[in-house]
C-alpha positions in Angstrom: 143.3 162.2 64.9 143.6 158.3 65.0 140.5 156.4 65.6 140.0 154.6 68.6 138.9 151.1 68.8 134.9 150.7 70.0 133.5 147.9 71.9 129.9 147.1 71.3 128.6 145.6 74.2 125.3 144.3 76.3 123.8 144.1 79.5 121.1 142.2 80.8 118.9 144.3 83.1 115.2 143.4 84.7 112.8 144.0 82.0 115.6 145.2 79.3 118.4 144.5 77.1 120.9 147.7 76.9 123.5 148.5 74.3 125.9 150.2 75.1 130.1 151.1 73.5 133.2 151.6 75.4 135.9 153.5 73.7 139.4 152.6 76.0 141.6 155.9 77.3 145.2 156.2 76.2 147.4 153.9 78.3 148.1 155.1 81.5 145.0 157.4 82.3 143.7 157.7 85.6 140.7 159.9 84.8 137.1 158.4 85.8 135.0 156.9 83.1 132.8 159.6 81.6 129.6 158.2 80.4 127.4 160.0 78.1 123.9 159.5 77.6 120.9 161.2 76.2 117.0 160.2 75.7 115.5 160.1 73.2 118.9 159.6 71.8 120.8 156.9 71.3 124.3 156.4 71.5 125.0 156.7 67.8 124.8 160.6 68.8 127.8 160.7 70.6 130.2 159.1 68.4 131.9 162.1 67.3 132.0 164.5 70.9 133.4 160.6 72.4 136.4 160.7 69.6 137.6 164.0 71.8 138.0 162.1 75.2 141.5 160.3 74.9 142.2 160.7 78.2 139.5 158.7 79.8 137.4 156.1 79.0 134.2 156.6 77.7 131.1 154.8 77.5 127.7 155.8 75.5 124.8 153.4 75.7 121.5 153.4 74.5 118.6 153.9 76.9 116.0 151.2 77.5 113.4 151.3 74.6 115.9 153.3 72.3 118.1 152.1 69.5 120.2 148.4 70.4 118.3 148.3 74.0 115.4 146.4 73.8 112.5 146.3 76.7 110.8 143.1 76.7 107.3 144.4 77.4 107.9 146.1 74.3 106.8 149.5 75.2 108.8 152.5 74.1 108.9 154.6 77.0 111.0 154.1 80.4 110.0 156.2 83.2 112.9 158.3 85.2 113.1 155.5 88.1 113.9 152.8 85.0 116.5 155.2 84.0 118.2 155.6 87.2 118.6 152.0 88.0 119.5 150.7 84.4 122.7 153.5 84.4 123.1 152.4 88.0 123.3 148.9 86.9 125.9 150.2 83.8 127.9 151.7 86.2 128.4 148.7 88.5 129.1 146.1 85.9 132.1 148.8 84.5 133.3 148.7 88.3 133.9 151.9 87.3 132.5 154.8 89.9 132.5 157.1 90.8 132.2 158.4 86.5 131.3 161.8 85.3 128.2 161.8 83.5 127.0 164.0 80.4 123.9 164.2 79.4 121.7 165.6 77.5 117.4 165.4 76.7 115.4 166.0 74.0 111.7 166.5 73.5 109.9 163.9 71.8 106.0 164.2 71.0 103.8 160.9 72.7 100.6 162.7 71.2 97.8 163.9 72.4 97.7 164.9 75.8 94.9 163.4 78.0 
């Protein structure tokens, strides 16, 4: 399997900084951009699972608060609403939709409940 060239990347979003990679399809694909993401996960995650899409283009990124994105409140948590417009923002500066999406959550302890 030859490796395929990653592009570390950022975007400026209200509130955040996200990082986020783009790994390029094989020349001449026309399948949509699959983005992957996960929370409390970052993209780092992904790496191997990305290495099997050579057909498409695929993007992993790190959600606000989580690895390379930084919030500037500094808070670690982003609520589901900051979610959906930060991968709607992605998604528009790829000029890529429609994508397919995978994605996957985990449970992370925030202590005790009140």
């Amino acid at each position: 399997m030859t490796m395929i060239d990653t592009k570390t990347q950022t975007l400026d979003v209200p509130g955040a900084n996200l990082g986020y990679d783009t790994r390029d399809a094989e020349a001449g694909s026309t399948a949509p951009v699959l983005l992957m993401n996960a929370s409390p996960m970052d993209a780092s995650g992904f790496t191997t699972l990305a290495a099997h899409f050579r057909d498409r283009t695929v993007v992993t990124y790190d959600p606000r608060g989580v690895g390379r994105s930084k919030r500037a409140d500094g808070t670690a948590w982003a609520t589901p609403d900051e979610h959906a417009d930060d991968l709607h923002r992605l998604i528009s500066s790829l000029a890529a939709a429609p994508v397919d999406m995978f994605a996957s959550s985990g449970a992370r302890a925030r202590g005790p409940a009140s």
